[in-house]
MIKOLVEX-283022 format. One line per 5 residues: for each residue z, y, x of C-alpha. Coordinates in Angstrom, 2 decimals, decimal comma. Layout:
Z Y X ~ ...
END
This chain:
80,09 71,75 50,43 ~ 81,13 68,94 52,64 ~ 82,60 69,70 56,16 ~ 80,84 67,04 58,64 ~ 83,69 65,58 61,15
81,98 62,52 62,75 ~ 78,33 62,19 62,89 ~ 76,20 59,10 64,31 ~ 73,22 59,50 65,74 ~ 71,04 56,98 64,80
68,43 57,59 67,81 ~ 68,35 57,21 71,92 ~ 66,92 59,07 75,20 ~ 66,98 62,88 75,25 ~ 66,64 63,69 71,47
70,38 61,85 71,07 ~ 71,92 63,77 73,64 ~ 70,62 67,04 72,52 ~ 72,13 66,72 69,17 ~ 75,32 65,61 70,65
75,33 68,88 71,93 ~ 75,43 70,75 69,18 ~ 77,66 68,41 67,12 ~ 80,04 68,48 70,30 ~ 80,42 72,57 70,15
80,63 72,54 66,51 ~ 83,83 69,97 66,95 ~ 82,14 67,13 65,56 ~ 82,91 63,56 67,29 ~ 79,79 61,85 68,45
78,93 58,35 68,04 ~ 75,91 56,88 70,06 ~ 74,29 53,09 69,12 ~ 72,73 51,40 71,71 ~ 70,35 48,27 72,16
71,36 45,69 74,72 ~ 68,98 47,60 76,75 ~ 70,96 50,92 77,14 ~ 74,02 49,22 77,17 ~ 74,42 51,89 80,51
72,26 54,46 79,20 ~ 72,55 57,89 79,43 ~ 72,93 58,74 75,93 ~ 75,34 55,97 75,24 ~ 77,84 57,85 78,14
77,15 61,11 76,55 ~ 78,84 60,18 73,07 ~ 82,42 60,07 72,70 ~ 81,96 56,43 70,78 ~ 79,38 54,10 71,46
78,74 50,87 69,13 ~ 76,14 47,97 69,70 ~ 73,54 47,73 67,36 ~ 71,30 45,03 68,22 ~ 69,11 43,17 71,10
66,33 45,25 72,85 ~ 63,96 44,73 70,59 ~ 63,99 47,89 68,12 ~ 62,84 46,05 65,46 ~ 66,58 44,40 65,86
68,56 47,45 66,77 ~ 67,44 50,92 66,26 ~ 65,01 50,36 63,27 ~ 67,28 47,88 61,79 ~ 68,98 49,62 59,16
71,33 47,62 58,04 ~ 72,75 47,27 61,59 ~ 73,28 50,82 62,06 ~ 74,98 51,21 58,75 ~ 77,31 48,99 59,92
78,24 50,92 62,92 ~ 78,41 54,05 60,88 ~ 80,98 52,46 58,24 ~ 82,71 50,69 61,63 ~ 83,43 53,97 63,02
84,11 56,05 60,34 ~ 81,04 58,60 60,49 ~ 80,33 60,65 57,28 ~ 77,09 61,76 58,69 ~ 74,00 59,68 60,06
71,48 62,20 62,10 ~ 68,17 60,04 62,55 ~ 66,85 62,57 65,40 ~ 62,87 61,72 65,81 ~ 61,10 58,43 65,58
62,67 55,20 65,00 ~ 64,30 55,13 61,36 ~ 63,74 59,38 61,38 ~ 61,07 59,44 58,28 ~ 62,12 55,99 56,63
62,69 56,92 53,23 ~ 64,99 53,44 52,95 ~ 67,27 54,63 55,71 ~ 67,35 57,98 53,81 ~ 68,63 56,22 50,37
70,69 53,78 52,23 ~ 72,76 56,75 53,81 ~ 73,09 58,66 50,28 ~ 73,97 55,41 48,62 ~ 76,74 54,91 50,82
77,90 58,40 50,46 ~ 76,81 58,95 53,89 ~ 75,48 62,53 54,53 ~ 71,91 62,36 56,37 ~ 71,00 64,88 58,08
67,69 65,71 56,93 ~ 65,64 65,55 54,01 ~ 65,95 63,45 50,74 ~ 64,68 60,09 50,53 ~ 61,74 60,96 47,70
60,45 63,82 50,28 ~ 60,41 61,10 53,10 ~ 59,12 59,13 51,04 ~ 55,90 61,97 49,29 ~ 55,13 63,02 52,79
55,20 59,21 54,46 ~ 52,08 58,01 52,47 ~ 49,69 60,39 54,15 ~ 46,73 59,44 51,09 ~ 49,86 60,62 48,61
50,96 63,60 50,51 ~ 46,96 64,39 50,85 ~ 46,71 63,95 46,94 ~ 49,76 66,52 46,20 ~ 48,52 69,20 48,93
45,36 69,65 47,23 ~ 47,34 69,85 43,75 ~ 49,40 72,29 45,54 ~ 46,28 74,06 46,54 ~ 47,21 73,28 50,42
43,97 73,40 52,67 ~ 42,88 69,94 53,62 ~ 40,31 68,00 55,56 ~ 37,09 66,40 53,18 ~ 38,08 62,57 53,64
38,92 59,20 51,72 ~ 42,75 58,57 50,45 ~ 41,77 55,79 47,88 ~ 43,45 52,36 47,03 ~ 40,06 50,63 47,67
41,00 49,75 51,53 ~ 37,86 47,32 52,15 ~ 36,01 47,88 55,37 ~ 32,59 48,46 52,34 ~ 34,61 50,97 50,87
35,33 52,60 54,17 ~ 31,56 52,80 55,10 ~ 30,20 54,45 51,62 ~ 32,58 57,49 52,36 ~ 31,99 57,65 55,74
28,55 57,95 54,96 ~ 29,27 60,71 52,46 ~ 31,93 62,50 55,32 ~ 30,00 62,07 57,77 ~ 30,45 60,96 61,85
32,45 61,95 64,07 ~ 35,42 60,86 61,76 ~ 39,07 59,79 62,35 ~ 41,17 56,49 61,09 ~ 44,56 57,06 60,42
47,01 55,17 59,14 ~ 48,54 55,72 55,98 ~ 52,46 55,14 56,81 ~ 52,59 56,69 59,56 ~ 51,84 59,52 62,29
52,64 60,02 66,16 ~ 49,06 58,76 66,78 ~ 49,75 54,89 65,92 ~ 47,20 53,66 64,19 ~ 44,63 56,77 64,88
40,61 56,39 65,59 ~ 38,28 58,70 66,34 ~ 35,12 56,75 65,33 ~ 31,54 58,21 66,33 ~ 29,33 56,07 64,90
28,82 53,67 62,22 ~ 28,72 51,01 64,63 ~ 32,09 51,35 65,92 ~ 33,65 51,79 62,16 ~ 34,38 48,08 61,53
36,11 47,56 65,21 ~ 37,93 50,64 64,60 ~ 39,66 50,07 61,42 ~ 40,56 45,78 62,42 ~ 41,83 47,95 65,74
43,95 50,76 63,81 ~ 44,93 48,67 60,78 ~ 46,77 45,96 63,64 ~ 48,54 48,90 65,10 ~ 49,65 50,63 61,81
50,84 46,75 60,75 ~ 52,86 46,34 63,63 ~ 54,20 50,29 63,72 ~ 54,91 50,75 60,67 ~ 54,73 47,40 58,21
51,90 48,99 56,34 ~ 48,15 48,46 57,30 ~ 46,48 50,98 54,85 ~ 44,26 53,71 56,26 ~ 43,08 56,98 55,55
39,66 58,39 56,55 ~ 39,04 62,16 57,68 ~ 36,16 64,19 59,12 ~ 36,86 65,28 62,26 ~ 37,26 68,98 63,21
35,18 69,87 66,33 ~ 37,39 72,11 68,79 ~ 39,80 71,81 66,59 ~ 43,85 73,51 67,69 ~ 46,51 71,89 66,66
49,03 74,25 65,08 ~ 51,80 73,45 63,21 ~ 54,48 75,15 61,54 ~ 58,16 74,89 61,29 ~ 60,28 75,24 58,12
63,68 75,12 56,69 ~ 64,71 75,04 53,26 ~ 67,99 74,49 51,99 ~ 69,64 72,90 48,45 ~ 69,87 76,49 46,95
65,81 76,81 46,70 ~ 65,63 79,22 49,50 ~ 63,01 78,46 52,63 ~ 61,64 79,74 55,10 ~ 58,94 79,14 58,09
60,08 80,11 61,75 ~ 56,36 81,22 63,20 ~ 54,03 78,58 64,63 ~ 54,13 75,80 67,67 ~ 50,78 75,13 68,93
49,96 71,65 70,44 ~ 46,81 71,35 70,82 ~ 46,65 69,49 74,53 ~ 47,15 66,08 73,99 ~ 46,58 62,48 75,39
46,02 59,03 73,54 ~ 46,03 61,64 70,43 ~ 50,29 62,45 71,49 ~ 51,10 66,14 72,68 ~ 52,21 66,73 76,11
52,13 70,56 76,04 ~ 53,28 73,13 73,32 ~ 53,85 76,39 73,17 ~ 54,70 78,97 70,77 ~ 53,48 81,10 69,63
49,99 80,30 69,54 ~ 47,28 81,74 71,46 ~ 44,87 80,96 69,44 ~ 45,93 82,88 66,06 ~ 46,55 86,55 64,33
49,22 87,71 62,53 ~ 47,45 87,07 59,59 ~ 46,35 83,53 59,96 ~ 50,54 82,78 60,81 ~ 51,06 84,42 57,52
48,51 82,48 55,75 ~ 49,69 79,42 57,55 ~ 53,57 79,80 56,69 ~ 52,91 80,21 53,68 ~ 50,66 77,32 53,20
53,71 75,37 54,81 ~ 55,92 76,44 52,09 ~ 53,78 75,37 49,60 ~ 53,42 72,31 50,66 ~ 57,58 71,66 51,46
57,88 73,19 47,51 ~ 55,72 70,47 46,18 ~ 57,48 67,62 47,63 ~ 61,37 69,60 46,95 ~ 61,99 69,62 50,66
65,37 70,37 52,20 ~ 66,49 70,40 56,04 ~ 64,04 71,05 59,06 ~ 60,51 69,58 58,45 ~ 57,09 70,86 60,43
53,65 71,13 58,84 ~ 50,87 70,23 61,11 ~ 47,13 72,20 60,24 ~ 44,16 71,71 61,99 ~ 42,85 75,28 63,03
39,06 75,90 63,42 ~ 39,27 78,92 66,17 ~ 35,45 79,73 65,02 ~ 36,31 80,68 61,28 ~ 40,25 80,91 61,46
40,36 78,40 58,53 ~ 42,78 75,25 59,10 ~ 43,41 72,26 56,75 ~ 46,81 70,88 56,34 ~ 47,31 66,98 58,72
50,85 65,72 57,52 ~ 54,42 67,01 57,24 ~ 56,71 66,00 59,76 ~ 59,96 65,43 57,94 ~ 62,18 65,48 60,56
63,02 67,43 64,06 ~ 60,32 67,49 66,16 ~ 60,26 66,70 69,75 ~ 59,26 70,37 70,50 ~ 61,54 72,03 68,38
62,96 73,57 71,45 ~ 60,27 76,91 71,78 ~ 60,59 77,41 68,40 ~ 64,57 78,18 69,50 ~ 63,16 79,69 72,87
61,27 82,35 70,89 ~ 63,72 83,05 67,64 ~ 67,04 82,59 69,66 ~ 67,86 79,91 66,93 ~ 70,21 76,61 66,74
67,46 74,18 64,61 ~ 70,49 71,16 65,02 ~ 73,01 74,09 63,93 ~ 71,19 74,81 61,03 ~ 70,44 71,12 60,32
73,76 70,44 60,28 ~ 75,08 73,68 58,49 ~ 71,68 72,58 55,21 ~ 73,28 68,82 55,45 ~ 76,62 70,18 54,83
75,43 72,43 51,56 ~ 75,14 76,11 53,00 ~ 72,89 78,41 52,00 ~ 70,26 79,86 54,57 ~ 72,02 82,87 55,28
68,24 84,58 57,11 ~ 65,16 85,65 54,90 ~ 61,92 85,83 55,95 ~ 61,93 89,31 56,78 ~ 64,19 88,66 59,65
62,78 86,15 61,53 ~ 61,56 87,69 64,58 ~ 59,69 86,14 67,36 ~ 60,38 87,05 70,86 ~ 58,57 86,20 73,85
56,64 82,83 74,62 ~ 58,21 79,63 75,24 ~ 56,38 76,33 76,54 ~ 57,60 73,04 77,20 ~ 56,11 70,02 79,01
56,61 66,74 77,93 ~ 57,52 64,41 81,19 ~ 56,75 60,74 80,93 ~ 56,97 57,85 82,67 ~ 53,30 56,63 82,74
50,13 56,85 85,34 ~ 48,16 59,17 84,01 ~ 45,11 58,00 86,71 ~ 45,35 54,17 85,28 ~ 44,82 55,63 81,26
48,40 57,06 81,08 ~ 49,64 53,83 80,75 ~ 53,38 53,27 80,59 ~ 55,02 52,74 83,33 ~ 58,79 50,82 84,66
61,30 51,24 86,87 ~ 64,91 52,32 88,04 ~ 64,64 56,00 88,75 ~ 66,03 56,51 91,84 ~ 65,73 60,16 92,30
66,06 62,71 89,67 ~ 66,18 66,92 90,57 ~ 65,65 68,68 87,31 ~ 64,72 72,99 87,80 ~ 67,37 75,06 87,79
65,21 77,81 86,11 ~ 64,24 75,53 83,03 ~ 65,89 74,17 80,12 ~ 65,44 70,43 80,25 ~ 66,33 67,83 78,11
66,52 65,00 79,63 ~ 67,64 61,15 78,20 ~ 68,13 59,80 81,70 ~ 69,95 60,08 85,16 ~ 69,58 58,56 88,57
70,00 54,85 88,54 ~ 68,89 54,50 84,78 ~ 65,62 51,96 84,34 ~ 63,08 52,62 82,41 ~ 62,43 49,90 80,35
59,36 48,65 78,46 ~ 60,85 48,67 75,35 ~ 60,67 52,33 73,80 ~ 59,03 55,22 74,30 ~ 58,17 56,27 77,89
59,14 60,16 77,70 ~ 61,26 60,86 80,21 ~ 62,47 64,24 80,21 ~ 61,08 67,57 78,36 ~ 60,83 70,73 80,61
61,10 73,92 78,50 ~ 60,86 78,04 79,85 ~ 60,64 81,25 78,09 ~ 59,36 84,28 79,10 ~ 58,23 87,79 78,12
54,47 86,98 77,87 ~ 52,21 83,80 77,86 ~ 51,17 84,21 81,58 ~ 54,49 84,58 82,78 ~ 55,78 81,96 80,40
53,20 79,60 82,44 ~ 54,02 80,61 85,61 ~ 57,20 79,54 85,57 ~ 56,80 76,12 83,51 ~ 53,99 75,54 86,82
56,83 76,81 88,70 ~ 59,63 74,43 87,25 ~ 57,73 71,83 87,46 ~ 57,18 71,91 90,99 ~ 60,84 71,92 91,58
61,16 68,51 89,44 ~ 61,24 65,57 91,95 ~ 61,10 62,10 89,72 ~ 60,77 59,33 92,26 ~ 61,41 55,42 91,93
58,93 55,35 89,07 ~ 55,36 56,60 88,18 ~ 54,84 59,52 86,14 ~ 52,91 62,40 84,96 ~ 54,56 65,53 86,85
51,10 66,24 88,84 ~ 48,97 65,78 85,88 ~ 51,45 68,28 83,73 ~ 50,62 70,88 86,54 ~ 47,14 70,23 86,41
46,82 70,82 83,49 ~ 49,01 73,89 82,98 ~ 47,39 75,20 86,00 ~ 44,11 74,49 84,57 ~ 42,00 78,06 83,74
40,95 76,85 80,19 ~ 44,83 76,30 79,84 ~ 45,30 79,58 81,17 ~ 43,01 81,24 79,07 ~ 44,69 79,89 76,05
41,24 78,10 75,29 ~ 42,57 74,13 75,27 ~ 41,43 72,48 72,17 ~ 42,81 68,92 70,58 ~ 40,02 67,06 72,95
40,28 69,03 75,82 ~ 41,86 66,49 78,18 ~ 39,93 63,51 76,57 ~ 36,59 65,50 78,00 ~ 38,35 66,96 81,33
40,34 63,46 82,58 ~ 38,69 62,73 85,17 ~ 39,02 66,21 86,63 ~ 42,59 66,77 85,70 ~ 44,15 63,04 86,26
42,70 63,33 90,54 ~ 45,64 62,99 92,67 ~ 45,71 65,84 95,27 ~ 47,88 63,40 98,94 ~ 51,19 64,78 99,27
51,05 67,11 102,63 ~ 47,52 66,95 102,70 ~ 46,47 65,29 105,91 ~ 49,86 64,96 106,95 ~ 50,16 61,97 103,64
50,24 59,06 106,24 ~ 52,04 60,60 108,85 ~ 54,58 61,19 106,38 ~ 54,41 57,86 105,32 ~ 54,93 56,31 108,58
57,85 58,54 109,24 ~ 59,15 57,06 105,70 ~ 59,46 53,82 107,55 ~ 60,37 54,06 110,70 ~ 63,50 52,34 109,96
62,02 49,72 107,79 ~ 63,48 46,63 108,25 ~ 60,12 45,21 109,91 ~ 60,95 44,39 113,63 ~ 58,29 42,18 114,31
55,21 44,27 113,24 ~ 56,83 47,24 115,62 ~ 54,37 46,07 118,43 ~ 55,41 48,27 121,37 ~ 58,02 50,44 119,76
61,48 50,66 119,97 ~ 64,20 53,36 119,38 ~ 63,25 55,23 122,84 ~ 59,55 55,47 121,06 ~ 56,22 54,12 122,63
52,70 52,87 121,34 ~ 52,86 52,88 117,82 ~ 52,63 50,47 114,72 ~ 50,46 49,26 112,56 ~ 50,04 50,90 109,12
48,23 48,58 106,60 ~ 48,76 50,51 102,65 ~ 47,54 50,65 99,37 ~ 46,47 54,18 98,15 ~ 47,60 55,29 94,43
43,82 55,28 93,95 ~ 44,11 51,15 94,84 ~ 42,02 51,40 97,76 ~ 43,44 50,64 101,19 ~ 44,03 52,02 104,70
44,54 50,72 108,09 ~ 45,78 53,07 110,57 ~ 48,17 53,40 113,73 ~ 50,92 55,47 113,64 ~ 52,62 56,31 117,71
56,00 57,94 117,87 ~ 56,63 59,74 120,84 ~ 60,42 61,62 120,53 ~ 59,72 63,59 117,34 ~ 56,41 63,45 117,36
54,46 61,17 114,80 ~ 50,97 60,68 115,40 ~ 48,03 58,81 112,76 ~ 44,55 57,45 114,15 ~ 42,29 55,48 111,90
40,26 54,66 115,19 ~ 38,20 57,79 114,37 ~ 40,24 61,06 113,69 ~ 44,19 61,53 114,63 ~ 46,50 63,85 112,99
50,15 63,98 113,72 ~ 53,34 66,29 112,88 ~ 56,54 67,07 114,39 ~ 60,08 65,78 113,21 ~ 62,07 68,41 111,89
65,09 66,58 110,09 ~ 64,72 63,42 108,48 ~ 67,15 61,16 106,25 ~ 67,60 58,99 103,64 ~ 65,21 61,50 101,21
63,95 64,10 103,34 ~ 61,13 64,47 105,67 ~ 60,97 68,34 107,13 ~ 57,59 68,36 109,28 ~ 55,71 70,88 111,41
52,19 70,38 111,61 ~ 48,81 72,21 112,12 ~ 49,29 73,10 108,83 ~ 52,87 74,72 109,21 ~ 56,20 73,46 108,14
57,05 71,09 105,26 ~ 59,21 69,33 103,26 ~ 58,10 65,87 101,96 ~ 60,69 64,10 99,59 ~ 60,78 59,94 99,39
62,20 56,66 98,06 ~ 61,34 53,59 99,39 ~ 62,21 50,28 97,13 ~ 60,75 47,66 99,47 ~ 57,25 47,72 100,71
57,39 50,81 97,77 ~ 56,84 53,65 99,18 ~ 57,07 57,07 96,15 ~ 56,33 60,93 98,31 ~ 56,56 63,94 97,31
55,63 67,27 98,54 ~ 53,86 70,40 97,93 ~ 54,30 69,71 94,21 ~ 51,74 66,56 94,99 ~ 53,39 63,01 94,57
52,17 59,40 95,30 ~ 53,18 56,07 95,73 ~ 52,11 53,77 98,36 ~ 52,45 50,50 99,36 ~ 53,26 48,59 102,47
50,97 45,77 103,02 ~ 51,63 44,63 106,56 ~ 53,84 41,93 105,26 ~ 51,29 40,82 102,94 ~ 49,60 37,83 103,42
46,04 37,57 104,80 ~ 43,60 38,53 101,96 ~ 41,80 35,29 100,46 ~ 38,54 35,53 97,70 ~ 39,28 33,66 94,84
37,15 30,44 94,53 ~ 33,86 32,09 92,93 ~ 36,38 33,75 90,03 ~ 38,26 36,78 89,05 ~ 41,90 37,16 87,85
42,86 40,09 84,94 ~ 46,50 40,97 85,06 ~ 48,30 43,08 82,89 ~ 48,24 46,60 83,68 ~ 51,44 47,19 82,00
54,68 45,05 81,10 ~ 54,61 44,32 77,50 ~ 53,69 41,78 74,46 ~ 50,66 40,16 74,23 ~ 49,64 40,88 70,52
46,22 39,28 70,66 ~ 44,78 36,04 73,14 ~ 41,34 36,53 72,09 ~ 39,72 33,63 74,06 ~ 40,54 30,26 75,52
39,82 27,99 78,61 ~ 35,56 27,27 78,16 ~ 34,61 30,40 76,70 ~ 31,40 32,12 77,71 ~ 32,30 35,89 77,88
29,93 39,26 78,13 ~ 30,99 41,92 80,36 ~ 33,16 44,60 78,64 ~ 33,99 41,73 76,01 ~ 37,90 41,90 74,95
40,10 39,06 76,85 ~ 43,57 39,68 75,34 ~ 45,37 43,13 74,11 ~ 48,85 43,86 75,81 ~ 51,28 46,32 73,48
54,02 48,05 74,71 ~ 55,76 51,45 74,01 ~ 53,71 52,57 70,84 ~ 50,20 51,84 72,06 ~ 47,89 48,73 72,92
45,62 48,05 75,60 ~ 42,96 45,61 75,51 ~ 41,72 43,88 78,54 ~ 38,04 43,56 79,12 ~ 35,67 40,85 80,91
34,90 43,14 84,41 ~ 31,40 40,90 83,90 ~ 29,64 37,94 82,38 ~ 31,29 34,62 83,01 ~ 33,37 31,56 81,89
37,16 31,35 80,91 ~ 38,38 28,87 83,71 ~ 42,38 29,51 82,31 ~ 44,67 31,74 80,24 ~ 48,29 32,21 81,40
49,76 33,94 78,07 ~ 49,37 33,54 74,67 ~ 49,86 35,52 71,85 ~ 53,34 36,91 71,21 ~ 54,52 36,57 75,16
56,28 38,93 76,88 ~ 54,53 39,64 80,35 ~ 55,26 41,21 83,25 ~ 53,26 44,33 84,97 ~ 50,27 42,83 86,97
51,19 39,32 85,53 ~ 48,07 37,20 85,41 ~ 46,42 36,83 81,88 ~ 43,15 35,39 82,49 ~ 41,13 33,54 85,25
37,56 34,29 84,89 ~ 34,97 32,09 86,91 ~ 31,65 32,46 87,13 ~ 28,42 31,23 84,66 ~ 26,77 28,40 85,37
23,22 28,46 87,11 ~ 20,90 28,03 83,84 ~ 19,90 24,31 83,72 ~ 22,50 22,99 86,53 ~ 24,53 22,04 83,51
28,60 22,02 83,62
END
């Protein structure tokens, strides 16, 4: 056995932090790498050493291995604790640590490396007699090849790629028509994820739950599984709620299911923490094994919520060569425990990622949360957008989801866009409630469960207007002053991008709205620097706010929004006959897929913008002509930077 005394953790954000924790309580010094863009970032504080690995870009810093063994041998750490993503299930980073007689906290490099090729880790799960999904896992990788079996599979069908998981590289495809677009589209991702462009094909299970299973197994050949985590509600094929247990099976299916997830960490000699992932068919309780996570998952923390268990601890205690001291027999699970995955990201523009400072952060009090940030840290463009993770436990499932609606309320996140309201949606949501939510649940609901509820109802402008009374706008104050009088103009942009003229009086306390046809006002209560407390026809509330220049972010009720002020805004001109498509997110432009003179079809693809683990592909918003592009492949752009200028076709036999 080897006593650990200085461990680096090879990872950022909230998943860094939380296994400082643990290494912190167990007397182990901490050491934190950092990018040059979390030079001030929160996990970089946290550690009692800090050592620069690289520029932003992680393919220069956090996935660069042979800077971070560097900083390990620079500061002396015996241990290297890859946490999740990044360099987590590189089998390279894995050998690299054991050649260097570097203890990695996980599992060995030949597991990584029989569970990273999902068509090998498919091939030795059926061996094992493992469950799996009818699909393709051949060498042949020629769009032909890909046809013929999905012919014999069978439509609907998903893509995946080979090399990878986390939903990089993943396609639902529904019909032979959209097979070829599909795999150019997931074999570009997969390439720039993970260096690897192979695919895997899969039928794809109807209703299908998402339930995986977490095991340990140690050097001595003793294992064990610690009950279920199910994760079925997800978005761009990523989870943003689990739970566990799951609602979904019986006693005897978890049986059935650990043990199955034994099997399958037996076949590849897995050590450490590692989850299985099946794919459960609620109609006929029969599930088929999806890949094995070898690694800590980001939910790990219900599985400790509902066994009262250390999975860092335990990491930590396998890494250093004990034995599992529990069996099977005395792994009992107690209550129910969900967690809610916050991210930075608008969830009504296709949960795209989203930037910013945040300026205000309140976590609950009555929640675990594991956060990666604090006030004044930006959210940058360069890694993943998760924010924060909001975890409760309770006796039973309902009240387990009563307070996670409950917690969530009381988290205020302002300064940049994110998915609070549509995480209470959705755990509000009855099908949620009933414990019915399958894998493509909010892919068929997101229109429903995305809608922005105003913050304060009808009182949303008033509150807005009382947000900037102070503003720094003098001139546009026609007729007021600090004794109050007429009013001024509101001109704003809604979160739903549509905008509002209105007139906002202030009389004493008194703030009063009037589009011209209805009026509603509210009374002053208390107001500073991020409180509004109202009266109103409604009845007293409390509206939370940050402004960041004509920026306006509200809270209240557990609604949010962000506004913006227009009135300094120049006067609205119509392009010259054309159209201009910006970027609706900061990132790299990984494809310019036309040029100046083009002829274009409505719905045709312009350019595809990358950032944070997903692409988004622009599209022509109707028939026309490429007058200019303003990027080319490989820039970095800004949010709402202009990509393309479309102008209109040319009257048929006018000529050009």
């Amino acid at each position: 056995m080897r006593a650990i005394g200085k461990v680096l953790i090879a990872n950022r954000g909230e998943i860094a932090i939380r296994i400082m924790k643990t290494a912190k309580a167990r007397g182990v010094r901490t050491v934190a790498v950092y990018s040059d863009a979390d030079v001030n970032a929160a996990h970089a504080r946290f550690a009692d050493e800090a050592v620069r690995i690289g520029p932003a870009d992680a393919a220069q810093s956090y996935l660069n291995i042979a800077a971070v063994m560097e900083a390990a041998a620079r500061c002396g750490a015996d241990a290297v604790h890859p946490g999740y993503g990044f360099l987590s299930e590189r089998a390279d980073f894995a050998a690299a640590c054991e050649n260097r007689g570097v203890v990695f906290i996980g599992p060995p490099a030949s597991a990584i490396a029989a569970m990273g090729d999902k068509a090998q880790a498919k091939r030795r799960m059926i061996a094992a007699g493992v469950p799996c999904i009818p699909g393709y896992e051949g060498e042949d990788q020629s769009v032909a090849r890909f046809e013929e079996a999905a012919e014999d599979i069978g439509f609907p069908l998903m893509l995946k790629a080979s090399a990878g998981g986390g939903g990089r590289g993943q396609r639902i495809v529904r019909a032979r028509d959209e097979l070829a677009d599909a795999i150019a589209s997931a074999r570009r991702e997969a390439r720039n994820a993970f260096g690897d462009d192979r695919l895997i094909v899969e039928k794809a299970v109807a209703g299908a739950r998402h339930v995986e299973i977490q095991v340990l197994a140690d050097a001595h050949a003793n294992s064990l599984y610690l009950g279920e985590r199910d994760c079925s509600l997800q978005r761009r094929r990523q989870k943003v709620i689990e739970e566990a247990p799951s609602p979904a099976i019986s006693a005897d299916t978890r049986k059935r299911m650990g043990a199955a997830a034994l099997e399958a960490a037996r076949a590849v000699g897995y050590q450490n923490a590692g989850t299985v992932e099946f794919l459960l068919d609620p109609d006929t309780d029969k599930f088929y094994f999806l890949e094995m996570n070898t690694r800590l998952q980001v939910e790990h923390p219900v599985t400790e919520m509902t066994t009262g268990l250390d999975l860092v601890a335990m990491q930590f205690d396998i890494a250093e060569g004990k034995k599992l001291t529990l069996a099977q027999e005395d792994i009992r699970l107690d209550g129910w425990a969900m967690e809610a995955r916050l991210y930075a990201e608008d969830p009504a523009s296709g949960f795209l990622p989203q930037t910013g400072r945040v300026a205000v952060w309140r976590s609950s009090a009555a929640a675990r949360v594991d956060a990666g940030v604090e006030e004044g840290d930006e959210i940058s463009a360069h890694y993943d957008p998760m924010i924060a993770k909001i975890i409760v436990h309770a006796a039973s499932r309902d009240e387990a989801r009563g307070k996670l609606v409950s917690a969530l309320k009381d988290t205020l996140l302002l300064g940049v866009v994110n998915n609070r309201d549509f995480l209470i949606n959705l755990v509000e949501d009855a099908a949620f409630a009933r414990g019915e939510a399958a894998t493509d649940y909010i892919e068929k609901n997101v229109e429903r469960l995305t809608k922005r509820k105003p913050p304060g109802g009808e009182a949303a402008l008033a509150i807005v207007a009382a947000a900037l009374i102070d503003r720094p706008f003098g001139d546009l104050l026609t007729g007021w002053n600090s004794r109050g009088a007429s009013g001024f103009p509101l001109f704003l942009a809604r979160p739903d991008g549509e905008t509002v003229r209105a007139k906002a009086s202030i009389v004493g306390d008194r703030v009063c709205i009037s589009d011209g046809e209805k009026s509603f006002a509210i009374e002053l209560m208390e107001k500073d620097d991020l409180n509004v407390v109202f009266r109103s026809v409604q009845g007293e509330g409390r509206a939370r706010f940050h402004r960041d220049g004509a920026t306006i972010d509200i809270e209240c009720d557990g609604a949010s929004a962000r506004y913006v002020d227009l009135s300094l805004a120049p006067a609205e001109q119509e392009a010259a006959g054309g159209d201009i498509i910006k970027a609706p997110m900061a990132g790299a432009v990984s494809n310019m897929a036309v040029k100046a003179g083009d002829h274009v079809a409505k719905g045709q693809t312009l350019a595809t913008i990358e950032a944070m683990k997903m692409e988004h592909q622009l599209k022509a918003p109707r028939d026309g002509v490429v007058a200019e592009t303003f990027a080319r492949t490989g820039d970095q752009v800004a949010i709402r930077a202009e990509i393309v200028s479309l102008a209109p076709e040319a009257p048929k036999g006018t000529g050009r």
